[in-house]
N, C-alpha and C positions, 0 to 999 in steps of 0.2 A: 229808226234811230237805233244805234248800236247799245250794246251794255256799256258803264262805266265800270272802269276795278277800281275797288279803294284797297291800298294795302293793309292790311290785317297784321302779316308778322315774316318772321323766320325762324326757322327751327336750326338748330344749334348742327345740322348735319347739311345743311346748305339749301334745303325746303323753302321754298317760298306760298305764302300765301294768300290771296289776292277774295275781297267779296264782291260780286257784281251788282248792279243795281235791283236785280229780281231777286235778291237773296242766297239764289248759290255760290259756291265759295269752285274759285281757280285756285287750283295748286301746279306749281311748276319747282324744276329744280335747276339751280345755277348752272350747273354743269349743263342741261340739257334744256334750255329756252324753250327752245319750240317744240318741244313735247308737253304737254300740258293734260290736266283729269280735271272736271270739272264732276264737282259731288253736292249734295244734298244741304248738309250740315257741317259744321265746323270739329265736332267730333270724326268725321267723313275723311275730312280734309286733313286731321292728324295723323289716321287712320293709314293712309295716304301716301304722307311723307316716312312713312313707317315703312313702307310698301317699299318707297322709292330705298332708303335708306338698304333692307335689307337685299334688294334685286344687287345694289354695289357690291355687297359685302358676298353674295354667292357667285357673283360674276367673279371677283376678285379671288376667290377659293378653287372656282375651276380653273383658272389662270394658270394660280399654281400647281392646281395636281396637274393638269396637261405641261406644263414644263419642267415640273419633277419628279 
């Protein structure tokens, strides 16, 4: 039998995240569904969305300097 998710929360930069039945915690982002980090702890999972949050913001930096 598979795990269940219960949803736990959203972080305010579009973070989603999800606890399964064994304890660990799914984190996924709105924009990107089916990429998913499955981590340890709910600190883990903050951790996480932090990760996801800042991977945007240096993709979005290189963007610009390669365009100007």
């Amino acid at each position: 039998m598979g795990n269940e998710l219960s949803y736990v929360g959203e972080t305010g930069n579009g973070c989603l995240i999800f606890r399964e039945t064994t304890g660990r915690y799914v984190v996924s982002h709105e924009q990107q569904p089916h990429r998913h980090h499955r981590v340890a702890n709910l600190a883990s999972a903050y951790a996480t969305c932090h990760g996801f949050e800042m991977g945007r913001q240096n993709s979005g930096l290189l963007a610009a300097q390669a365009a100007g």
